[in-house]
N, CA, C and O atoms as a Maestro MAE file, in Angstrom:
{
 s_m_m2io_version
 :::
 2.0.0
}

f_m_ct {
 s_m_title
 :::
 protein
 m_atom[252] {
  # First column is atom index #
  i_m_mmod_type
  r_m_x_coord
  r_m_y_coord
  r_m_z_coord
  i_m_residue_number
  s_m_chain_name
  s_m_pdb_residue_name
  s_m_pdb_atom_name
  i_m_atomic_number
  :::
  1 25 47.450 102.453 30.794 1 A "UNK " " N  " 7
  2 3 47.711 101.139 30.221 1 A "UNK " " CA " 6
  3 2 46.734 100.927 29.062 1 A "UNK " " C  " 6
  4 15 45.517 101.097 29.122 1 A "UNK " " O  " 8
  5 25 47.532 100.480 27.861 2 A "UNK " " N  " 7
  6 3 46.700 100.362 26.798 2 A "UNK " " CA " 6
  7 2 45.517 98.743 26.767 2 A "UNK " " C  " 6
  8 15 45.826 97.668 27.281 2 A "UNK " " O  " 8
  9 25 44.096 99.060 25.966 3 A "UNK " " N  " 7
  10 3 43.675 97.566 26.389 3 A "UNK " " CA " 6
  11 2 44.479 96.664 25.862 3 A "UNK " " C  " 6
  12 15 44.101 95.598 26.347 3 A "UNK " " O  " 8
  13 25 45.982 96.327 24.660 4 A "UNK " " N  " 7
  14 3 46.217 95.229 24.540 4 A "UNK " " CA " 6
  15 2 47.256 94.941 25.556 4 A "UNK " " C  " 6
  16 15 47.840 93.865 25.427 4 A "UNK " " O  " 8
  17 25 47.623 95.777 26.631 5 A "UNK " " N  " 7
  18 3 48.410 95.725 27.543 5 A "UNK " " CA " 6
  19 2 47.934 94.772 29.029 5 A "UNK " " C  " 6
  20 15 48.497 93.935 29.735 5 A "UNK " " O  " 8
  21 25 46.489 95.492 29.009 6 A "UNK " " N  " 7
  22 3 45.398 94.884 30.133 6 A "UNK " " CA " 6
  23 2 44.892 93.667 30.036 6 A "UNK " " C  " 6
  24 15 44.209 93.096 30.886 6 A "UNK " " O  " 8
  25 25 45.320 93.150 28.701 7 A "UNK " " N  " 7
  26 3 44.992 91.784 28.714 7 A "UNK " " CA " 6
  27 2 43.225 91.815 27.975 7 A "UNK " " C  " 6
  28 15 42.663 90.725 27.867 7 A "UNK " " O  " 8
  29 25 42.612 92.859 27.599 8 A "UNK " " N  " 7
  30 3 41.275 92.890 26.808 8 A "UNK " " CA " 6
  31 2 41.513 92.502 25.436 8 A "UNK " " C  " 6
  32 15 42.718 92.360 25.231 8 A "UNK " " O  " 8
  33 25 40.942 92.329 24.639 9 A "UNK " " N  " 7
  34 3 40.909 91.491 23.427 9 A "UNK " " CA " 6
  35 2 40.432 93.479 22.413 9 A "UNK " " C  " 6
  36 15 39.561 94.349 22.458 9 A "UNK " " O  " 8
  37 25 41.481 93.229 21.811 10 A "UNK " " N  " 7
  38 3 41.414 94.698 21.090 10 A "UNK " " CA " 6
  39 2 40.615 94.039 19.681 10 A "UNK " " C  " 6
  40 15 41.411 93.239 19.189 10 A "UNK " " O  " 8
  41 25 39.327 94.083 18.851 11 A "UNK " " N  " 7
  42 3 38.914 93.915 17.981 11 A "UNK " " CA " 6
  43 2 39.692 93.980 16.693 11 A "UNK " " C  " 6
  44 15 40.102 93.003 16.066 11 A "UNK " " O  " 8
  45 25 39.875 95.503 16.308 12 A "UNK " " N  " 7
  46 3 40.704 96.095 15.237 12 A "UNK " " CA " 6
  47 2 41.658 95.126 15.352 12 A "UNK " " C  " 6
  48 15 41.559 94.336 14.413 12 A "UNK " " O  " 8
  49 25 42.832 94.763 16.359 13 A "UNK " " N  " 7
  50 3 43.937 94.361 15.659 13 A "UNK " " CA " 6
  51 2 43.793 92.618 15.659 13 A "UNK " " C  " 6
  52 15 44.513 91.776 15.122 13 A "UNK " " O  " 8
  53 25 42.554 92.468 16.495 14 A "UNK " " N  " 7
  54 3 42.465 90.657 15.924 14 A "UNK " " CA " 6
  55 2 42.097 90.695 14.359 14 A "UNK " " C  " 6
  56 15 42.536 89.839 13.590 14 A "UNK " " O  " 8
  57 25 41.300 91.698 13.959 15 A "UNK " " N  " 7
  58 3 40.646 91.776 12.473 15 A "UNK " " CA " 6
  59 2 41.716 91.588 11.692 15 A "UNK " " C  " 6
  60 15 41.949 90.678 10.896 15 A "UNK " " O  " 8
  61 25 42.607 92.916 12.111 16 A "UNK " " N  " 7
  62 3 44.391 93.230 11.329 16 A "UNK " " CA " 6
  63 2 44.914 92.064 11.228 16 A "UNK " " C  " 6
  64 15 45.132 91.794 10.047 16 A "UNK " " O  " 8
  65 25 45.273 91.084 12.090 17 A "UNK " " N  " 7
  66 3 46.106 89.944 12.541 17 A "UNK " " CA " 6
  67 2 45.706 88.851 11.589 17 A "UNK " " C  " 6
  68 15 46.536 88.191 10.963 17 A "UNK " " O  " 8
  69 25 44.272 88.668 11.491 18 A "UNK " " N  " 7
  70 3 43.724 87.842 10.425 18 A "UNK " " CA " 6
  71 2 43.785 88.193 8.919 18 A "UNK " " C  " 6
  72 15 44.102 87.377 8.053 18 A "UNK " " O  " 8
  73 25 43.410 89.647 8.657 19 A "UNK " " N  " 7
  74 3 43.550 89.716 7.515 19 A "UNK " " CA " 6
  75 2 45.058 89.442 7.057 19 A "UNK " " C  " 6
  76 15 45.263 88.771 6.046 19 A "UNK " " O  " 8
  77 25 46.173 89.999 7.855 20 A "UNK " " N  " 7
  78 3 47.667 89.931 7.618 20 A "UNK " " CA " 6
  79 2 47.769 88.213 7.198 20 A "UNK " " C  " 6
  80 15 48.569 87.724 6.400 20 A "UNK " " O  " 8
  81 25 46.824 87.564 7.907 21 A "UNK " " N  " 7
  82 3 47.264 86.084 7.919 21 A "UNK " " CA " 6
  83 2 46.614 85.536 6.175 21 A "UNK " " C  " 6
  84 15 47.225 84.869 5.340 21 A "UNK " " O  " 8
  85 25 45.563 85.963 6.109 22 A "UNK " " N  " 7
  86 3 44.827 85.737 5.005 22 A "UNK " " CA " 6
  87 2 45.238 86.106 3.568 22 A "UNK " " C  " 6
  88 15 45.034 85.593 2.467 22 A "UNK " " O  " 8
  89 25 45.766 86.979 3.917 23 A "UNK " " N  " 7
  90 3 46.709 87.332 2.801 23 A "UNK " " CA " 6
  91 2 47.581 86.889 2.289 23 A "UNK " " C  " 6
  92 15 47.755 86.588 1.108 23 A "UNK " " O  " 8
  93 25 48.547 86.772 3.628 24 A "UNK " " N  " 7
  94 3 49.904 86.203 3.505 24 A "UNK " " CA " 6
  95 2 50.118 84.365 3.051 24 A "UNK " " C  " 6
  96 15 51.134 83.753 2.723 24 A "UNK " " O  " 8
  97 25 48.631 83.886 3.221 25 A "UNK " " N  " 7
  98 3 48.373 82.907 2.977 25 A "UNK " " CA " 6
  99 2 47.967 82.553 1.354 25 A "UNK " " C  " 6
  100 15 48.376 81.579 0.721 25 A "UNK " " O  " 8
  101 25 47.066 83.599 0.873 26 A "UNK " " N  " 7
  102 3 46.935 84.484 -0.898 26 A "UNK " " CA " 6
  103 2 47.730 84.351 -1.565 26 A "UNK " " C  " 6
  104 15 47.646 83.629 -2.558 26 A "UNK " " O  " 8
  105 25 48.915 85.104 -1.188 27 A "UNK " " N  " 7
  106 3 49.917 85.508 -1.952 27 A "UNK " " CA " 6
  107 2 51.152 84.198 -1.805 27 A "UNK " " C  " 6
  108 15 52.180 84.158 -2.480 27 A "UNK " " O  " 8
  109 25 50.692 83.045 -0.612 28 A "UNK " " N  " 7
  110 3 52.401 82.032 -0.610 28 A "UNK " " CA " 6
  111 2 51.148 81.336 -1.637 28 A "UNK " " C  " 6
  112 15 51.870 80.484 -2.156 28 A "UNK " " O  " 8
  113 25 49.965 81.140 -2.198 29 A "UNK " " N  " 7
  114 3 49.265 80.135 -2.920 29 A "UNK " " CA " 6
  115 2 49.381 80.774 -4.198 29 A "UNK " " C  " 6
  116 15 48.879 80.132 -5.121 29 A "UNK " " O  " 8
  117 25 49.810 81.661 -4.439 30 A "UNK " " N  " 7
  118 3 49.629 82.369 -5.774 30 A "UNK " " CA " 6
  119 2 50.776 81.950 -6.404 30 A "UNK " " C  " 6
  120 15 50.708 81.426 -7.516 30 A "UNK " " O  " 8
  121 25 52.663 82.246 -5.375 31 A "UNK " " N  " 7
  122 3 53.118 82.023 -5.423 31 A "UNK " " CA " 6
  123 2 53.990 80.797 -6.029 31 A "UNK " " C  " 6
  124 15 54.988 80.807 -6.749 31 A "UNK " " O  " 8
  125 25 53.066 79.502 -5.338 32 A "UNK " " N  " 7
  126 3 53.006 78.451 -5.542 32 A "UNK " " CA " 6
  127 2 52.670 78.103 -6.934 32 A "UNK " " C  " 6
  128 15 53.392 77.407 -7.647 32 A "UNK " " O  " 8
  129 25 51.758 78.520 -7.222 33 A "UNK " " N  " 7
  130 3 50.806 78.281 -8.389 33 A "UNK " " CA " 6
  131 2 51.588 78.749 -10.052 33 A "UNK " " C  " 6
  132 15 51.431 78.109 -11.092 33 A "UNK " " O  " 8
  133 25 52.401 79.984 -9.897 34 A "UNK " " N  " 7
  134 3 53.237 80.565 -10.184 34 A "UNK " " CA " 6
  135 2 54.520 79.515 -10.803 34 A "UNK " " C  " 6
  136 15 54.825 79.231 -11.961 34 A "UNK " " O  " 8
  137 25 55.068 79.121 -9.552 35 A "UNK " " N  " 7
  138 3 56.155 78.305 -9.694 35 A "UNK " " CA " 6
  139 2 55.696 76.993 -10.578 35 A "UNK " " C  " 6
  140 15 56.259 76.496 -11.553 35 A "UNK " " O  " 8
  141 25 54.411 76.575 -9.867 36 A "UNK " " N  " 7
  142 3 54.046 75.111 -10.890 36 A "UNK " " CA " 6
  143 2 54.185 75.785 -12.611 36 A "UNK " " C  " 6
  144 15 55.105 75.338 -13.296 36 A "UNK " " O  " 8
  145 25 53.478 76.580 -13.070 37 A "UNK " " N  " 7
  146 3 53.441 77.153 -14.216 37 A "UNK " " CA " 6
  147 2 54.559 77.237 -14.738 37 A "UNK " " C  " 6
  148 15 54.763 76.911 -15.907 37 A "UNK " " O  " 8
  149 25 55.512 77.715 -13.898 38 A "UNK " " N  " 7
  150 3 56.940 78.213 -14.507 38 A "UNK " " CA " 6
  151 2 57.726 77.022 -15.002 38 A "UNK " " C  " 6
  152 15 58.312 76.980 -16.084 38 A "UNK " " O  " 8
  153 25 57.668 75.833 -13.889 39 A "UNK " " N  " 7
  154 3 58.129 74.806 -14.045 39 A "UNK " " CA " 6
  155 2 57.427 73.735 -15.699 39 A "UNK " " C  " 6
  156 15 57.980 73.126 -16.615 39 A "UNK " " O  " 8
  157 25 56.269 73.960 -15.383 40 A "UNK " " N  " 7
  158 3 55.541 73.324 -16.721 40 A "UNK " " CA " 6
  159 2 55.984 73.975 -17.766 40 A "UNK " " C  " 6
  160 15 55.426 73.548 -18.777 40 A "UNK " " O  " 8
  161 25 56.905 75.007 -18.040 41 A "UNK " " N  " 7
  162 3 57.066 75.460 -19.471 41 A "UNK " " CA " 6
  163 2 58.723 74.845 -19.919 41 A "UNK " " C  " 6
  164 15 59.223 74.818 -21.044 41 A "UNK " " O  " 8
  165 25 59.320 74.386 -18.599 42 A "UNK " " N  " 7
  166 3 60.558 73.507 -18.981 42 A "UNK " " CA " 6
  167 2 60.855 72.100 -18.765 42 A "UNK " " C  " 6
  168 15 61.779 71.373 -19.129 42 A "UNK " " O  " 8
  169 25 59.606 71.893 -17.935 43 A "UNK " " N  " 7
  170 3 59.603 70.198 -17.829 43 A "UNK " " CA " 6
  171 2 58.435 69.885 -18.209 43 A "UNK " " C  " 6
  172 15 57.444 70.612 -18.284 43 A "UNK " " O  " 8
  173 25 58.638 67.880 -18.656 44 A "UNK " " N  " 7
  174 3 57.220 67.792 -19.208 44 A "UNK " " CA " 6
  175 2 55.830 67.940 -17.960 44 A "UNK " " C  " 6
  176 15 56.207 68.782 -17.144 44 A "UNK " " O  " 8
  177 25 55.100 67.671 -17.760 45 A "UNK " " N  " 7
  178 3 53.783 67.155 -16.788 45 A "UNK " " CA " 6
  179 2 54.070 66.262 -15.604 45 A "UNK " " C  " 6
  180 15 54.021 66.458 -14.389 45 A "UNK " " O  " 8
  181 25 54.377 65.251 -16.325 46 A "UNK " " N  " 7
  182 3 54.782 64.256 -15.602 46 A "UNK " " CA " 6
  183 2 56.121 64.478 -14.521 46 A "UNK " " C  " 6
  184 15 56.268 63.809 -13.498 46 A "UNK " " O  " 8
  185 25 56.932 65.421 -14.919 47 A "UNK " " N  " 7
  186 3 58.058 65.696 -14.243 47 A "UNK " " CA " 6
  187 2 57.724 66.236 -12.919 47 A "UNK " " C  " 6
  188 15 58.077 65.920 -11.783 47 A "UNK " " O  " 8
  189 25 56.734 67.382 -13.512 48 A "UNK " " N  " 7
  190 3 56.435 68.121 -12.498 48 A "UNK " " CA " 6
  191 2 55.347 67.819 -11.449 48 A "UNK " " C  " 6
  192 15 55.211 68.187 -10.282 48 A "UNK " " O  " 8
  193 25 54.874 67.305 -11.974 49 A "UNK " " N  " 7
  194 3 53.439 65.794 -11.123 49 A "UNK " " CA " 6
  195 2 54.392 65.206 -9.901 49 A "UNK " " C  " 6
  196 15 53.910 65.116 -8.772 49 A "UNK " " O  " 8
  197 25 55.924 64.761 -10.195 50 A "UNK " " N  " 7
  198 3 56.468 63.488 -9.702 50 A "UNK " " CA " 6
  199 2 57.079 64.719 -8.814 50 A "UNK " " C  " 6
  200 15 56.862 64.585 -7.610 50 A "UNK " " O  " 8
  201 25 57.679 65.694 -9.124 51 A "UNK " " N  " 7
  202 3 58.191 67.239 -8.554 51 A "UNK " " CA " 6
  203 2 57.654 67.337 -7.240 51 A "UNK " " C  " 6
  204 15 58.152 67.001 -6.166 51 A "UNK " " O  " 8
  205 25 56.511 67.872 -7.517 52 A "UNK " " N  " 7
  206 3 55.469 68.074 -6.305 52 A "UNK " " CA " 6
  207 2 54.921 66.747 -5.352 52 A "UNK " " C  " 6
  208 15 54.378 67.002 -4.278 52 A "UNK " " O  " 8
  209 25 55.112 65.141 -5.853 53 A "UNK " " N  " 7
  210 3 54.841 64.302 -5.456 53 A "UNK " " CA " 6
  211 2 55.850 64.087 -4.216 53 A "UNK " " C  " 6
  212 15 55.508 63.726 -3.090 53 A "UNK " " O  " 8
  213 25 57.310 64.415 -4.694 54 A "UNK " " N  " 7
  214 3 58.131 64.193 -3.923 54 A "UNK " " CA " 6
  215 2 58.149 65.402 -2.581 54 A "UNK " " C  " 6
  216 15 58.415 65.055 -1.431 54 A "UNK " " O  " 8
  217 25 57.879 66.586 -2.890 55 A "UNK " " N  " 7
  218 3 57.987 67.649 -1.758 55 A "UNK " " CA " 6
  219 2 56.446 67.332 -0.913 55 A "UNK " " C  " 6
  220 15 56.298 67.640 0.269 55 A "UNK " " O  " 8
  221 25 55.706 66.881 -1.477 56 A "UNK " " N  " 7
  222 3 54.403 66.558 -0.469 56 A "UNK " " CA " 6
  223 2 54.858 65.620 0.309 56 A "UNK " " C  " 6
  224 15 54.579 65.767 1.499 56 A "UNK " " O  " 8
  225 25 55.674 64.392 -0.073 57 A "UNK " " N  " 7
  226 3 55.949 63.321 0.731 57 A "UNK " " CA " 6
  227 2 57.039 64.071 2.374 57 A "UNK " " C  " 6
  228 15 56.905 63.847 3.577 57 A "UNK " " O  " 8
  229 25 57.983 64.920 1.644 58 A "UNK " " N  " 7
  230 3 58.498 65.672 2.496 58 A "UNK " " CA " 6
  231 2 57.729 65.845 3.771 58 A "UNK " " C  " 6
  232 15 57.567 65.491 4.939 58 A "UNK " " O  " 8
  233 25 57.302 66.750 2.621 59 A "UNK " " N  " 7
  234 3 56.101 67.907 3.941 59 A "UNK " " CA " 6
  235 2 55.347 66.744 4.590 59 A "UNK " " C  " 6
  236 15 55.125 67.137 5.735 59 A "UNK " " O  " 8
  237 25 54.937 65.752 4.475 60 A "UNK " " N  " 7
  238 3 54.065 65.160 5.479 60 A "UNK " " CA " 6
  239 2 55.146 64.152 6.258 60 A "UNK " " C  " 6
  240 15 54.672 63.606 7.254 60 A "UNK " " O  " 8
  241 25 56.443 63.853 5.961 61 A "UNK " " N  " 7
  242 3 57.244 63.026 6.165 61 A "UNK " " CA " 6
  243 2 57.587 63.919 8.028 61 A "UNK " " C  " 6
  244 15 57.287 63.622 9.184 61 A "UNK " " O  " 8
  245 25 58.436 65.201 7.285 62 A "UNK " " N  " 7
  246 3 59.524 65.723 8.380 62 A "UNK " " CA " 6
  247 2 58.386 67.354 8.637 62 A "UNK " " C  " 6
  248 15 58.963 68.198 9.324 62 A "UNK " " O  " 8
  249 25 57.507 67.608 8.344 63 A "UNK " " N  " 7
  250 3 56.555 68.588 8.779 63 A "UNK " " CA " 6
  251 2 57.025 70.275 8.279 63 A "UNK " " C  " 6
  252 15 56.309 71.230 8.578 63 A "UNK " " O  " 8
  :::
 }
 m_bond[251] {
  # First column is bond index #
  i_m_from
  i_m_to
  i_m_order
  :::
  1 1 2 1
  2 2 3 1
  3 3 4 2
  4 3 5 1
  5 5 6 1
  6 6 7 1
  7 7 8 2
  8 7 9 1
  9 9 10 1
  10 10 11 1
  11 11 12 2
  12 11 13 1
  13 13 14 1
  14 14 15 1
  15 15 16 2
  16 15 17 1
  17 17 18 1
  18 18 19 1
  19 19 20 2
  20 19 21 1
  21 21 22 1
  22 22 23 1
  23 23 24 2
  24 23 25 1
  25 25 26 1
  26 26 27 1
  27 27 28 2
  28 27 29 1
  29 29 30 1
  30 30 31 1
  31 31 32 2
  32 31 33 1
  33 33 34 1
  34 34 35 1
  35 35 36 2
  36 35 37 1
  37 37 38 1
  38 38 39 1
  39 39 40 2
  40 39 41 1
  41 41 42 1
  42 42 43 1
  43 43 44 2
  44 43 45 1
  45 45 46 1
  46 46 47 1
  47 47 48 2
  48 47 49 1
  49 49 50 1
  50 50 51 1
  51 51 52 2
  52 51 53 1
  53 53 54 1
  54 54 55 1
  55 55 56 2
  56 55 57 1
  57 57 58 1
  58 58 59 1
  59 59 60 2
  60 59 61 1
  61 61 62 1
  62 62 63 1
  63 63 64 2
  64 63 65 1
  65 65 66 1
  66 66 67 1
  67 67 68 2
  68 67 69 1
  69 69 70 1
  70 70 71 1
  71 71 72 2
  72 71 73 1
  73 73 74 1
  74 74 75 1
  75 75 76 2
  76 75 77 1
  77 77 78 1
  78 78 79 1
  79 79 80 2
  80 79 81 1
  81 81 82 1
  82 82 83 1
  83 83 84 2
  84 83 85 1
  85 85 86 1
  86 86 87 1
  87 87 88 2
  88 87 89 1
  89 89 90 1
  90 90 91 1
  91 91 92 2
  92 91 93 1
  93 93 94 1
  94 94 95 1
  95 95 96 2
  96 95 97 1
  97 97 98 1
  98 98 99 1
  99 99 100 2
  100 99 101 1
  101 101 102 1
  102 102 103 1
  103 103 104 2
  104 103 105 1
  105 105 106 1
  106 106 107 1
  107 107 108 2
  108 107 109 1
  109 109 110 1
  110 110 111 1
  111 111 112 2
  112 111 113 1
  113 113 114 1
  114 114 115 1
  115 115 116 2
  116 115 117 1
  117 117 118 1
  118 118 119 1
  119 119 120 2
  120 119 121 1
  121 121 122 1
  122 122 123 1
  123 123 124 2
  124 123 125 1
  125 125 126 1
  126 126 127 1
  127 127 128 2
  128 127 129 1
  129 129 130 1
  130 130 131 1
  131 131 132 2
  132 131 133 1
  133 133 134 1
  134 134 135 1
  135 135 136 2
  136 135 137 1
  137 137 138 1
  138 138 139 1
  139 139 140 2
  140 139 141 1
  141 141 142 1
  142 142 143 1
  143 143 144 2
  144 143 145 1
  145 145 146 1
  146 146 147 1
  147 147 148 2
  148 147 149 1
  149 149 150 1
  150 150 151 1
  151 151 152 2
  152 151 153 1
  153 153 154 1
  154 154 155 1
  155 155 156 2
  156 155 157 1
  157 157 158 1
  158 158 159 1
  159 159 160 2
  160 159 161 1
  161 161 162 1
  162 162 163 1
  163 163 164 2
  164 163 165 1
  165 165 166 1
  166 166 167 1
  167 167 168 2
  168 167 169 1
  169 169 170 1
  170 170 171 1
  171 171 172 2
  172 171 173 1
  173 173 174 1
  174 174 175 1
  175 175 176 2
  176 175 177 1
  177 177 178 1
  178 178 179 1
  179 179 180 2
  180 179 181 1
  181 181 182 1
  182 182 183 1
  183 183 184 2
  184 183 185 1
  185 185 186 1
  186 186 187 1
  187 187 188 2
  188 187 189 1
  189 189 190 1
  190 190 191 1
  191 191 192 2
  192 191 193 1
  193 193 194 1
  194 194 195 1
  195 195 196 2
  196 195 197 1
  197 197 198 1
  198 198 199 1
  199 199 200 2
  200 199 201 1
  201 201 202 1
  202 202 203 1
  203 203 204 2
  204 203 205 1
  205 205 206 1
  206 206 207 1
  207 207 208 2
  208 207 209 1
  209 209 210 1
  210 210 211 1
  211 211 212 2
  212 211 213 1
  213 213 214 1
  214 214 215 1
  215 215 216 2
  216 215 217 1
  217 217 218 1
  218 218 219 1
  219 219 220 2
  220 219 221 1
  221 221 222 1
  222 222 223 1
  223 223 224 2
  224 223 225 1
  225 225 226 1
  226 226 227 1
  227 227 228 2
  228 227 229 1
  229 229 230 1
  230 230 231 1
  231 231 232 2
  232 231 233 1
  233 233 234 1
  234 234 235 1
  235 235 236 2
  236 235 237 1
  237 237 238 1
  238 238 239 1
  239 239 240 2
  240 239 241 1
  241 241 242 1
  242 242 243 1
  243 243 244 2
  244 243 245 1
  245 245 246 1
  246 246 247 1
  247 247 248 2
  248 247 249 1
  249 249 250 1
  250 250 251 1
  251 251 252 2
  :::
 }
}
């Protein structure tokens, strides 16, 4: 029986598990950051201010 089978706490793949998370967290903010940019080269500031104003309300609205 392997230790993540036995129920022991395997180091390596908590390390793996985090970095996978840390990353994946990197790259959806880069992402993001990306899209704001993209958006600012066809709408004015303000559009995109009110853009993101409205999907934050979302996100804290319905989760």
């Amino acid at each position: 029986m392997s230790d993540h089978q036995s129920g022991r706490k395997d180091p390596l793949w908590e390390l793996s598990a985090l970095e996978q998370a840390l990353y994946l967290r990197r790259s959806s903010t880069r992402f993001l950051e990306c899209a704001i940019h993209l958006c600012a080269t066809h709408m004015t500031l303000e559009e995109v201010a009110d853009l993101l104003e409205r999907e934050a309300e979302q996100l804290r609205r319905f989760g």
